[in-house]
N, C-alpha and C positions, 0 to 999 in steps of 0.2 A: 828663212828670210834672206834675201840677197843682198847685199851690201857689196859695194865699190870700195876700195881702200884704197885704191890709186888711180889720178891719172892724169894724165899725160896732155896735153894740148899737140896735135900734131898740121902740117899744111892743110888743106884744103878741109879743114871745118871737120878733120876726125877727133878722135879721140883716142888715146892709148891706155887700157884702163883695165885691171885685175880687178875680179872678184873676192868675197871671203872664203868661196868654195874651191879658188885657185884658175878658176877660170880668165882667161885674159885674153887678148886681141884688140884688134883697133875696130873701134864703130865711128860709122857715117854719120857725123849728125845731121845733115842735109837741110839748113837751115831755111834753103828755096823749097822746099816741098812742104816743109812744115809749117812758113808764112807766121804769120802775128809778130809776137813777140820774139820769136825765133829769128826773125830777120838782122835781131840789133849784133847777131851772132857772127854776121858777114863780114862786120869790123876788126881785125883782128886783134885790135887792142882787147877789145872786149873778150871775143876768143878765147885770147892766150891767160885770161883772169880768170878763169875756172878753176873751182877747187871743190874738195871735198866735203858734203854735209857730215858732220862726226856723229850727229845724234840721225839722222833718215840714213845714213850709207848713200846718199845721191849725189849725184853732179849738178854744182850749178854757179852760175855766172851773177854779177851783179847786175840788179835790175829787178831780181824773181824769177829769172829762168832756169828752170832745172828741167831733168828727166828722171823720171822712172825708172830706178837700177830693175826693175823686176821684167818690164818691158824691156830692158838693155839686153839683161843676162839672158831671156828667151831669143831673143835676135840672134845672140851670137853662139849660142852652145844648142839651141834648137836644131840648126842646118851647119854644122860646121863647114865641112863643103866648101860652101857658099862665101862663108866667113874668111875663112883661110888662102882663098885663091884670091881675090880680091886684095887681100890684107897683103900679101907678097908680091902681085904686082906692084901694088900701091908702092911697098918698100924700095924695089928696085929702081921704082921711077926719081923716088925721094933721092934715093945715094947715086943717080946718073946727074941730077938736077947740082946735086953738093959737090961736083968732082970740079 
């Protein structure tokens, strides 16, 4: 079973978030695609208030919004690839953004 032990709140509505199988990277939560309740996720007060479920291993925000560590961890160790190039753009954009 997949469990999340950490994560991170990052800009634009990612996530920075280890598995218990050691798996880690930054996920998209993309809160415009996913619509409903996801939207309250736009706010970043709200955003930056995620924490970890200790009893599910999931992420989730105040309100009732969580995700699917099982859905997460296939997202990101499925297509690494995918994962990773994305993820180090993102980073570099982050510390040109901080300088």
């Amino acid at each position: 079973m997949n469990r999340i032990v950490s994560a991170e709140p990052l800009p634009d509505c990612r996530l920075k978030v280890t598995f218990n199988d050691g798996v880690s990277g930054i996920f998209p939560v993309e809160p415009e695609r996913r619509g409903g309740v996801f939207l309250k996720l736009l706010d970043p007060r709200i955003f930056n208030a995620v924490t970890v479920n200790p009893d599910f291993g999931c992420v989730e925000w105040p309100g009732g919004v969580d995700l699917c560590p099982d859905t997460m961890h296939q997202a990101m160790a499925g297509s690494e690839s995918e994962v990773e190039l994305p993820t180090a753009v993102a980073l570099r954009e982050d510390a040109k953004k901080n300088q």
